[in-house]
C-alpha positions in Angstrom: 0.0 0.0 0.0 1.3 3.3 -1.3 2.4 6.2 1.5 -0.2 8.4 0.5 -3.4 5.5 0.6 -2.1 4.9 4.4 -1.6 8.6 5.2 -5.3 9.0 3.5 -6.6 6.2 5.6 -5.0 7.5 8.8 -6.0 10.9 8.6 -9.6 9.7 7.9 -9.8 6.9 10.4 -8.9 9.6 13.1 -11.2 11.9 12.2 -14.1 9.5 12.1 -12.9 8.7 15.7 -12.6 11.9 16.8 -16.1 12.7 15.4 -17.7 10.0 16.8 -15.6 10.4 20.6 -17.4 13.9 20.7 -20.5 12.7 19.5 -20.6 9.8 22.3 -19.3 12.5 24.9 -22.4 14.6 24.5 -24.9 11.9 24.1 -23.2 10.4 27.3 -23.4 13.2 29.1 -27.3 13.9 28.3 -28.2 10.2 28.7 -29.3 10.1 25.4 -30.9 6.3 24.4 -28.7 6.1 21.3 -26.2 5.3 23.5 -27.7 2.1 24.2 -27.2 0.9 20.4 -25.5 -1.8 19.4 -23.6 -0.3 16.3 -22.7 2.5 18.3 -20.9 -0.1 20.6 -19.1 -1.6 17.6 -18.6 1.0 14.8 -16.2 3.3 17.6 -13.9 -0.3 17.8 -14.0 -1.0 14.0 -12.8 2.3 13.4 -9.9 2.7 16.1 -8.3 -0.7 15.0 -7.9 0.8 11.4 -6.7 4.0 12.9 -4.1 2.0 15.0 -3.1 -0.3 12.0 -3.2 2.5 9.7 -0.4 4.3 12.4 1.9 1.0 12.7 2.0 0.6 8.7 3.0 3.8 8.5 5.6 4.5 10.9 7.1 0.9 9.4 6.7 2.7 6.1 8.6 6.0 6.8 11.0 3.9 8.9 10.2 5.2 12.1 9.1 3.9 15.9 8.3 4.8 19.1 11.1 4.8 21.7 13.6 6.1 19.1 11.7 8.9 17.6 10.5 11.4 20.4 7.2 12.9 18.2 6.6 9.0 18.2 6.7 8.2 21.7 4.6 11.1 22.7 2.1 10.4 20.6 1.9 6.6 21.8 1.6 8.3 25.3 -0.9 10.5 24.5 -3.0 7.8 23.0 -2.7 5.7 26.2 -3.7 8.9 28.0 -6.6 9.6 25.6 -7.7 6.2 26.0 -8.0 6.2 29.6 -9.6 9.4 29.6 -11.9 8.5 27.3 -12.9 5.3 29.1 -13.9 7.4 32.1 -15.3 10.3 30.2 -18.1 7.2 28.3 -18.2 4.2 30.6 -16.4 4.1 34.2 -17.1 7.8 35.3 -19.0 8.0 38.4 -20.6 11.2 37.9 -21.7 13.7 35.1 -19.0 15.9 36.6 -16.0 13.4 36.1 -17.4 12.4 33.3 -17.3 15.7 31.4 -13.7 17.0 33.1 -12.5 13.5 31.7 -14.5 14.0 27.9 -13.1 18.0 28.0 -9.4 16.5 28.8 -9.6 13.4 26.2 -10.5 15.7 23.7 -7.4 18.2 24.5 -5.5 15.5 24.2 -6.3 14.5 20.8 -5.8 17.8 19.9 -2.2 17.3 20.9 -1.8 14.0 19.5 -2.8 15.9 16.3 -0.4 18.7 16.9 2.6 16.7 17.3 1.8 14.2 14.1 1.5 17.2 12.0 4.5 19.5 13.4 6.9 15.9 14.4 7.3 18.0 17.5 6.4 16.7 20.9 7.0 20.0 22.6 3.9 22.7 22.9 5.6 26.2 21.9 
């Protein structure tokens, strides 16, 4: 698969994540009864493995890895860190409260995660 298919895929698969994170996040918040789907269980998963496929297959492709490259391991951080967030923000939050502070958070990170895959920069100037 070419560079410029994965890079495509990547970019797409994490904005259909992000889209639907924020999306969950408010109907979460508001109890909404969509929430209670089943594709909205299993569409998020489908989605997030391509995204994380997509990632290894391209840091294999520009010959790159976490560990080595610093942009790399911060963003492998930041998406363990979004993760957990994320998990409290739509399922093991106790209250609305936590459960927004953790959704507001999550979603700061991913703005980071984009920041540094776009700038190769793990510092915020």
């Amino acid at each position: 698969m070419s560079f410029l298919l994965l890079k495509s895929l990547h970019i797409s698969c994490a904005a259909l994540s992000f889209t639907l994170f924020f999306l969950r996040g408010l109907w979460s918040l508001n109890n909404a009864r969509i929430m209670r789907q089943r594709w909205i269980k299993i569409v998020p998963h489908i989605i997030d493995t391509l995204l994380l496929s997509s990632a290894i297959a391209l840091a294999y492709t520009i010959g790159q890895s976490p560990f080595v490259d610093s942009w790399l391991t911060a963003k492998l951080f930041a998406l363990l860190l979004y993760i957990v967030l994320g998990s409290v923000a739509l399922k093991y939050g106790k209250t609305r409260s936590i459960r927004l502070l953790a959704w507001l958070a999550a979603l700061a990170v991913f703005g980071y995660i984009v920041r540094v895959a776009i700038t190769h920069n793990p510092l915020i100037n």
